[in-house]
PDB file of N, CA, C and O in Angstrom, chain B, residues numbered from 101:
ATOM      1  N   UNK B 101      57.182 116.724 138.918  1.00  0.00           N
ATOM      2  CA  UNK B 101      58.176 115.679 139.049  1.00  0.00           C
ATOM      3  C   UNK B 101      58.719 115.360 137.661  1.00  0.00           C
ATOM      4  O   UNK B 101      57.996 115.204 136.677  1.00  0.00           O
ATOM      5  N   UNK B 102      60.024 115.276 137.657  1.00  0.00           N
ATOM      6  CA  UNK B 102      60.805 115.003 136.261  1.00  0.00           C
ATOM      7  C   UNK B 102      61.009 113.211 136.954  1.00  0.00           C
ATOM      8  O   UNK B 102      61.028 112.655 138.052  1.00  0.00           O
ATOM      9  N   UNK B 103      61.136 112.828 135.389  1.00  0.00           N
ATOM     10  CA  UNK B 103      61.482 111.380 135.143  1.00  0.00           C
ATOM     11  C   UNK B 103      62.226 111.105 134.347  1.00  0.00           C
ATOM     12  O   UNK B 103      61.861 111.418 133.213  1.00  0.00           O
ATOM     13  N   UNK B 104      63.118 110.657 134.418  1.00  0.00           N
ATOM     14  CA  UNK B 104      64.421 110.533 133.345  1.00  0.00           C
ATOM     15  C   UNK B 104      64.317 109.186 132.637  1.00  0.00           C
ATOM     16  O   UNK B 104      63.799 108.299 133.315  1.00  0.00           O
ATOM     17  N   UNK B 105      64.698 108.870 131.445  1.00  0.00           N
ATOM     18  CA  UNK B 105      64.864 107.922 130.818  1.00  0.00           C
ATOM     19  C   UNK B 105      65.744 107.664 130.225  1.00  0.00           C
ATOM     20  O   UNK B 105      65.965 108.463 129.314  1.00  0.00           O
ATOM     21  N   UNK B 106      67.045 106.101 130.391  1.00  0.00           N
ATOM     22  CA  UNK B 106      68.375 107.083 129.711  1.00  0.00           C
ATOM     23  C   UNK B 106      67.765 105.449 128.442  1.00  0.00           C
ATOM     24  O   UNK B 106      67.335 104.330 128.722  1.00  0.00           O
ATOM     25  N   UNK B 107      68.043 106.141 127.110  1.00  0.00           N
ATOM     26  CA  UNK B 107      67.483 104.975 126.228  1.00  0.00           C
ATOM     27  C   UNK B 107      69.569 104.590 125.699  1.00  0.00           C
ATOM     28  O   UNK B 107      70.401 105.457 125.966  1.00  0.00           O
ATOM     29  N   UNK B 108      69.844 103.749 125.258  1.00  0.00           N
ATOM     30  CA  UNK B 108      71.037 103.007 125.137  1.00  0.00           C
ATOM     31  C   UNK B 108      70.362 103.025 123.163  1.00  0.00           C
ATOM     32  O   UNK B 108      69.551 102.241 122.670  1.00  0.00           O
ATOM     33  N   UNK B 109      70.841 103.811 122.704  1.00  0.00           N
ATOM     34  CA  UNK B 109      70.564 103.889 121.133  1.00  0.00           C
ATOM     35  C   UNK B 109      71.095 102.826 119.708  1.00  0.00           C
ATOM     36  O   UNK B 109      70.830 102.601 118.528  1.00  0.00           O
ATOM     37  N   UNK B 110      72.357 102.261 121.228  1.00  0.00           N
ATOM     38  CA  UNK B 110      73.208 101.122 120.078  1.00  0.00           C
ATOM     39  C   UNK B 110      72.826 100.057 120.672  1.00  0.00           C
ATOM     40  O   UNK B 110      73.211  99.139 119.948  1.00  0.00           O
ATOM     41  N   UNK B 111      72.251  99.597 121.637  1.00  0.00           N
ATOM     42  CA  UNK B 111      71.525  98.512 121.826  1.00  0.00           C
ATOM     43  C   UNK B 111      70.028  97.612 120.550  1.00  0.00           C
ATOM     44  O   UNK B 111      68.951  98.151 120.293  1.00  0.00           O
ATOM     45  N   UNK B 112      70.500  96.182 120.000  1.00  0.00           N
ATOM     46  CA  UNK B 112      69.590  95.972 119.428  1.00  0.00           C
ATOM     47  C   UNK B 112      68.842  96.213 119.950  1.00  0.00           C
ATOM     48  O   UNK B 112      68.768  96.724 121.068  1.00  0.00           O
ATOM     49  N   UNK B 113      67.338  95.567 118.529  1.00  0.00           N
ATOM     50  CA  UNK B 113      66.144  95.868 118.660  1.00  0.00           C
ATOM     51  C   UNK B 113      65.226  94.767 119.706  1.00  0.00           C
ATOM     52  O   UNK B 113      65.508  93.574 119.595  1.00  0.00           O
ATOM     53  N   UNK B 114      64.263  95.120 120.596  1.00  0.00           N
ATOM     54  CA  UNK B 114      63.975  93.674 121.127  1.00  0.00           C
ATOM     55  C   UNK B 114      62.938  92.961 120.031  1.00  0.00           C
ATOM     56  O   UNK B 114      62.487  93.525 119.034  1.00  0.00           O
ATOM     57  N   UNK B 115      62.663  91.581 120.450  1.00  0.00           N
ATOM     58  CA  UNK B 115      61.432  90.927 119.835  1.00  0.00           C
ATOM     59  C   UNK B 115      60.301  91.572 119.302  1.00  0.00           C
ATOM     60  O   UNK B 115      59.899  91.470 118.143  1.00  0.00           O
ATOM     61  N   UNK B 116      59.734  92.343 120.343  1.00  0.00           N
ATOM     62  CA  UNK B 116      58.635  92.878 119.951  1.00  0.00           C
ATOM     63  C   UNK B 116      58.877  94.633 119.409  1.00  0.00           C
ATOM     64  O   UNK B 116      57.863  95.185 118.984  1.00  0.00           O
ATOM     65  N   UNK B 117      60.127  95.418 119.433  1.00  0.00           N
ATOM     66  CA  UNK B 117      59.994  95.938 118.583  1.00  0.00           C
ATOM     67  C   UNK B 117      60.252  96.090 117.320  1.00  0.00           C
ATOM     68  O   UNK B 117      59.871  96.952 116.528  1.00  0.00           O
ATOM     69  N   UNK B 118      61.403  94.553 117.104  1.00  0.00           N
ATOM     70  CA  UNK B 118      60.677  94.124 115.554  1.00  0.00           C
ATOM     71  C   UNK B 118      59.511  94.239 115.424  1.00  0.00           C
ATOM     72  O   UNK B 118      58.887  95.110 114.818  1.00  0.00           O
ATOM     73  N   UNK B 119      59.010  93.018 116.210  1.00  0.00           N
ATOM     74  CA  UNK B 119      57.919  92.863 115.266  1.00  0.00           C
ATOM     75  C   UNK B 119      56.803  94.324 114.912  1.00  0.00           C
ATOM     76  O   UNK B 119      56.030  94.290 113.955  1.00  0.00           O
ATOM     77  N   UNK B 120      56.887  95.415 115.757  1.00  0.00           N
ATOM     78  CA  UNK B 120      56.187  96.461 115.576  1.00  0.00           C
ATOM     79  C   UNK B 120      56.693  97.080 114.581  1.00  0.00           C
ATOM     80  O   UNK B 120      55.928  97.837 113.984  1.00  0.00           O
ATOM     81  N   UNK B 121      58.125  96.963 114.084  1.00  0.00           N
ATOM     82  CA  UNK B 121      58.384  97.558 112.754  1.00  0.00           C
ATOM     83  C   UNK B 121      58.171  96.669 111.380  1.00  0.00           C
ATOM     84  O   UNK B 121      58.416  97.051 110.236  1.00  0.00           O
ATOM     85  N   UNK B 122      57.902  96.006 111.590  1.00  0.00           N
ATOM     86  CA  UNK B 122      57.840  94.634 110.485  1.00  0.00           C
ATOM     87  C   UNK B 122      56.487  95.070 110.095  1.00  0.00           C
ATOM     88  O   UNK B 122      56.158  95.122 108.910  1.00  0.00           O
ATOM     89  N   UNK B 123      55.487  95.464 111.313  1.00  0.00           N
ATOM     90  CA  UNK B 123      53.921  95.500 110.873  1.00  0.00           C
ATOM     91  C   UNK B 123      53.804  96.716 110.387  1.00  0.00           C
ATOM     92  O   UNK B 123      53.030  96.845 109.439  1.00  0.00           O
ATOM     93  N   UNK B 124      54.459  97.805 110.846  1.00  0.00           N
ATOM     94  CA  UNK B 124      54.285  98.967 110.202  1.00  0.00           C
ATOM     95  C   UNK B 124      54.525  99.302 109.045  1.00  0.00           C
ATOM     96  O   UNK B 124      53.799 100.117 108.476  1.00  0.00           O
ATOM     97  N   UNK B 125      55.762  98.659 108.355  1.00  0.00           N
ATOM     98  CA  UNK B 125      56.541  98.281 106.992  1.00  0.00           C
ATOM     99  C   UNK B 125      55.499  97.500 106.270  1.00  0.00           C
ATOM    100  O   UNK B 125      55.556  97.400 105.045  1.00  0.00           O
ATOM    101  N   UNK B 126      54.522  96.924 106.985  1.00  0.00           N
ATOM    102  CA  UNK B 126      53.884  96.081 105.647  1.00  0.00           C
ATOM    103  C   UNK B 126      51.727  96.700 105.687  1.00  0.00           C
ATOM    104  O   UNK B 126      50.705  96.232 105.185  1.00  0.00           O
ATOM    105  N   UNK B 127      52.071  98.034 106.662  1.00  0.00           N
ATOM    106  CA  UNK B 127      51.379  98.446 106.223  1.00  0.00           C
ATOM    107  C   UNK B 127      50.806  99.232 105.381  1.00  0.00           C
ATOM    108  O   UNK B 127      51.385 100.314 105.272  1.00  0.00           O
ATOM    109  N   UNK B 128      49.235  99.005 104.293  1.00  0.00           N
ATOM    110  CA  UNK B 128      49.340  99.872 102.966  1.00  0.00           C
ATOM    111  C   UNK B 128      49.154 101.358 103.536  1.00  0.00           C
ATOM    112  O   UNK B 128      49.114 101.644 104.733  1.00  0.00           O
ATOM    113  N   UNK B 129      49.040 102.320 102.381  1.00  0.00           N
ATOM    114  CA  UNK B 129      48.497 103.839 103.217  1.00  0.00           C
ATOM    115  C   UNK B 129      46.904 103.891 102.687  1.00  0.00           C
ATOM    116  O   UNK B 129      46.292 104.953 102.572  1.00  0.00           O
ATOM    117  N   UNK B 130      46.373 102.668 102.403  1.00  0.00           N
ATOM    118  CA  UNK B 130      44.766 103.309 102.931  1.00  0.00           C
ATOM    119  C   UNK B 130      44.316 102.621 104.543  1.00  0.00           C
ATOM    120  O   UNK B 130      43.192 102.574 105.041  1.00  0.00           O
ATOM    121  N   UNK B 131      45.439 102.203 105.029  1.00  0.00           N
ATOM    122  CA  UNK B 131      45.239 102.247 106.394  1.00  0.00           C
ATOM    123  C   UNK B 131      45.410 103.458 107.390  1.00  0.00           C
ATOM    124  O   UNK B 131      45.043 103.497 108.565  1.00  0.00           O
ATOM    125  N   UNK B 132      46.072 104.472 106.636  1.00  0.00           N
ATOM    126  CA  UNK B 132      46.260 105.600 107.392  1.00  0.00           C
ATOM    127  C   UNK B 132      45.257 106.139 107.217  1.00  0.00           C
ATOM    128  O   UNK B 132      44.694 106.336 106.141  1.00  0.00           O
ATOM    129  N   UNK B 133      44.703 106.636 108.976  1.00  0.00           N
ATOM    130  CA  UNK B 133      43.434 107.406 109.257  1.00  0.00           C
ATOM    131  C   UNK B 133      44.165 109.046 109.534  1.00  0.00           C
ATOM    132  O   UNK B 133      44.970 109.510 110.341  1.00  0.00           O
ATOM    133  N   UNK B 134      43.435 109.530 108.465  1.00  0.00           N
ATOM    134  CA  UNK B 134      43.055 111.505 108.545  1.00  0.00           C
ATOM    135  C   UNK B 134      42.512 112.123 109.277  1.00  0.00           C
ATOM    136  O   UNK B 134      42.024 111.298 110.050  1.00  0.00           O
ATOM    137  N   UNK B 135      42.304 112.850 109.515  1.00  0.00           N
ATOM    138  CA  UNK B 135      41.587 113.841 109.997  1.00  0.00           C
ATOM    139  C   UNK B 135      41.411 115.489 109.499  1.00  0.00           C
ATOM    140  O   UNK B 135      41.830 115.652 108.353  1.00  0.00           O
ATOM    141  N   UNK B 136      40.915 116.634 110.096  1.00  0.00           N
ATOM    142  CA  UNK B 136      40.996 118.137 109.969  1.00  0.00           C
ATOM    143  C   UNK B 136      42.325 118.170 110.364  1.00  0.00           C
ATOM    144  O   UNK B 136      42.986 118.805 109.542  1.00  0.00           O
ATOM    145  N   UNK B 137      43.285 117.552 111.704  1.00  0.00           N
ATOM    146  CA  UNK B 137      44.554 117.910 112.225  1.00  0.00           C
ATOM    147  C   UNK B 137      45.496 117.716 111.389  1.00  0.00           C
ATOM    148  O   UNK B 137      46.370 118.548 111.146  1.00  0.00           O
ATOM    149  N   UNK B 138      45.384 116.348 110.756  1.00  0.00           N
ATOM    150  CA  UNK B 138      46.319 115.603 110.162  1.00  0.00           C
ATOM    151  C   UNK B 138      45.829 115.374 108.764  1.00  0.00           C
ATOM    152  O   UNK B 138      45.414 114.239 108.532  1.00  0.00           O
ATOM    153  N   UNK B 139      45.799 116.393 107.637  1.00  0.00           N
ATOM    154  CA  UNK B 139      45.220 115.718 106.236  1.00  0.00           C
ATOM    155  C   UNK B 139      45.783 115.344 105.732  1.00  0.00           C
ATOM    156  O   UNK B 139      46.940 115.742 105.860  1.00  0.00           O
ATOM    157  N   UNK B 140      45.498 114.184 104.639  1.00  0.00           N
ATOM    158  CA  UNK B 140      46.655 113.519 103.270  1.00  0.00           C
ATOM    159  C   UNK B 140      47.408 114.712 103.052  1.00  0.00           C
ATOM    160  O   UNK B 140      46.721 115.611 103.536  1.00  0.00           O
ATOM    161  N   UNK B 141      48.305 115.127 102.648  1.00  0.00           N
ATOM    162  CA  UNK B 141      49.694 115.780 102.021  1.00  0.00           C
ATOM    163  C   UNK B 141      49.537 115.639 100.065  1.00  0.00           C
ATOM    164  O   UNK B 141      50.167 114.738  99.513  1.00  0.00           O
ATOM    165  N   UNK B 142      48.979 116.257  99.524  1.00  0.00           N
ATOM    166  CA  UNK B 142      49.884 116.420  97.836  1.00  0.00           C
ATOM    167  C   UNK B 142      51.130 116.133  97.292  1.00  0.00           C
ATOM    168  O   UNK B 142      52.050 116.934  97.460  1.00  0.00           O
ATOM    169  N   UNK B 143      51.296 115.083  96.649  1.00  0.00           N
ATOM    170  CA  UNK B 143      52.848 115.505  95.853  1.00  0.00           C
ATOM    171  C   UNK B 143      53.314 116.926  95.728  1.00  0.00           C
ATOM    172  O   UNK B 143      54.518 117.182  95.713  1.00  0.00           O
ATOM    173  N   UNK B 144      52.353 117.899  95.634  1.00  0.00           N
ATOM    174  CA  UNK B 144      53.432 119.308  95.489  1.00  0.00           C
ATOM    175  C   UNK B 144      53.456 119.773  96.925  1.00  0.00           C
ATOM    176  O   UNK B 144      54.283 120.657  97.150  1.00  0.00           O
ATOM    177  N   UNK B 145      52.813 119.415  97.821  1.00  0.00           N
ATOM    178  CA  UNK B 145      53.326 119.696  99.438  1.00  0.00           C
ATOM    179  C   UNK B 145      54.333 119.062  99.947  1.00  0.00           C
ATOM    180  O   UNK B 145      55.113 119.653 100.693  1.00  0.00           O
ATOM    181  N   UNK B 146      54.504 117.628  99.602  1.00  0.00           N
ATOM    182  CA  UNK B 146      55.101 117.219  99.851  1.00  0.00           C
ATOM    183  C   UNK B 146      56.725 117.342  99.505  1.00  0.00           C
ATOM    184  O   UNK B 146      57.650 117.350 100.318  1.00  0.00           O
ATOM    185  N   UNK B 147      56.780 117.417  98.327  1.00  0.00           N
ATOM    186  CA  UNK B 147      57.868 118.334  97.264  1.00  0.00           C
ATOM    187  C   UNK B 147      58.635 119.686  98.190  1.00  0.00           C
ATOM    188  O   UNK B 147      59.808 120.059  98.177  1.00  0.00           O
ATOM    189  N   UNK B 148      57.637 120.127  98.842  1.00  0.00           N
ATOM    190  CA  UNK B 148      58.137 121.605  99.309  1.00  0.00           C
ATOM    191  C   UNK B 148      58.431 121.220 100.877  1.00  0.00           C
ATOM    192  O   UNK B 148      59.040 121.998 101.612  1.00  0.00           O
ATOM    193  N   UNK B 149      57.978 120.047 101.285  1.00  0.00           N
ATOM    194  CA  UNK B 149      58.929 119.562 102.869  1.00  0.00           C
ATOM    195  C   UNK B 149      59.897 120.304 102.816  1.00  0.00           C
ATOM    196  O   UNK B 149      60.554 120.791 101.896  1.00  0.00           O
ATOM    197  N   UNK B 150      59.939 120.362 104.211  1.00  0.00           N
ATOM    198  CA  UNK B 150      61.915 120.797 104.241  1.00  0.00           C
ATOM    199  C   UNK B 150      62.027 120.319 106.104  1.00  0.00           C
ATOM    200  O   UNK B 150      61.014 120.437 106.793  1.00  0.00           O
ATOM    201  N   UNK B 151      62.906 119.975 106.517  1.00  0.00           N
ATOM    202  CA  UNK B 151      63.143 119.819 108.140  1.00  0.00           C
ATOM    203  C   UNK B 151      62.939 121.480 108.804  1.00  0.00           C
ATOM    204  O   UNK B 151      63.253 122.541 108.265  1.00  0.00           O
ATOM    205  N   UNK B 152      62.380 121.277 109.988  1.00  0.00           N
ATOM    206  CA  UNK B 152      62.289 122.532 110.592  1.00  0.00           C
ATOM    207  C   UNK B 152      63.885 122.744 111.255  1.00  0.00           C
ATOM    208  O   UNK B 152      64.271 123.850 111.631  1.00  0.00           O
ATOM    209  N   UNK B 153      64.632 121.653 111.322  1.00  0.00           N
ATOM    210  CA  UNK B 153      66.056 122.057 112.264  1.00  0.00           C
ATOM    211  C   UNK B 153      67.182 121.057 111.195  1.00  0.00           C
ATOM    212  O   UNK B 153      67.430 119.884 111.477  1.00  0.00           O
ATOM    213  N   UNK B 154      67.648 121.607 110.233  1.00  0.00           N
ATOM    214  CA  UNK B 154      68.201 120.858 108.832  1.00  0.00           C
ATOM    215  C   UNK B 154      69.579 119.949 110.089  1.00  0.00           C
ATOM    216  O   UNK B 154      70.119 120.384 111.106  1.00  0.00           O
ATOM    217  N   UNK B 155      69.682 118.902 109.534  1.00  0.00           N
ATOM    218  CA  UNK B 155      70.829 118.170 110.487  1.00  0.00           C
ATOM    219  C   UNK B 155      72.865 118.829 109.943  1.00  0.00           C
ATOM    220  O   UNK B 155      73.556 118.831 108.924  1.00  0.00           O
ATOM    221  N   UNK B 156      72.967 119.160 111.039  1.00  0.00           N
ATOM    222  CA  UNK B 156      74.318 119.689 110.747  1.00  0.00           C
ATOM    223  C   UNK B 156      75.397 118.976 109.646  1.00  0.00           C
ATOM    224  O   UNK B 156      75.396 117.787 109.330  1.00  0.00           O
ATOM    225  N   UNK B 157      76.071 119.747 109.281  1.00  0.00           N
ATOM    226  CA  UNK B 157      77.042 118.712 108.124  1.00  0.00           C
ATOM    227  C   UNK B 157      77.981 118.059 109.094  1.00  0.00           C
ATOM    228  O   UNK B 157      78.368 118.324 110.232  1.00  0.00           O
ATOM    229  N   UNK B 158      78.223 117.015 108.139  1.00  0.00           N
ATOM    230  CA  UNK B 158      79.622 116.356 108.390  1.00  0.00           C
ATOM    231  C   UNK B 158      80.902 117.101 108.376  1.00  0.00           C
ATOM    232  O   UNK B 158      81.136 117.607 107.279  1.00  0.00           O
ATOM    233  N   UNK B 159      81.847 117.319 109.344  1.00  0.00           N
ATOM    234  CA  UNK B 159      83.301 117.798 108.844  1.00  0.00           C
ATOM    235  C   UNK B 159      83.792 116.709 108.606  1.00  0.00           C
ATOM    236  O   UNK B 159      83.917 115.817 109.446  1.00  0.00           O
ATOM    237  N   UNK B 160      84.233 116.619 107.089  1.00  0.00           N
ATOM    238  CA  UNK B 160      85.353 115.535 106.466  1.00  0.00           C
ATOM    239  C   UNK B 160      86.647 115.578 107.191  1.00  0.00           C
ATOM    240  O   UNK B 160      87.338 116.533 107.546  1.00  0.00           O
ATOM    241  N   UNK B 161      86.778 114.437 107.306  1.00  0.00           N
ATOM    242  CA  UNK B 161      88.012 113.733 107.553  1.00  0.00           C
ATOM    243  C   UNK B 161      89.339 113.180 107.113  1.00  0.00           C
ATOM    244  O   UNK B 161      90.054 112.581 107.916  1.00  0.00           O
TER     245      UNK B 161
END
């Protein structure tokens, strides 16, 4: 069974998902929990990010 969800993207934010971004924004990173799946990242790993699907350019106007 498929379930569709149509989300409205220009609709503000509600109450509470402020406030879920407010808490996330004021959280430090020795709250972030690691693991083997998920390890801290290096400044030089991090450096070498790149997007797996780069976002298309703008055609100027």
């Amino acid at each position: 069974m498929l379930v569709y969800k149509w989300i409205d993207v220009g609709a503000p934010l509600t109450p509470e998902q402020k406030a879920e971004l407010d808490a996330l924004s004021n959280m430090s990173d020795d709250d972030i929990v690691y693991d083997e799946d998920c390890p801290p990242q290096t400044d030089e790993q991090l450096k070498k990010f790149r997007r797996v699907n780069p976002r298309p350019k703008q055609a100027a106007s």
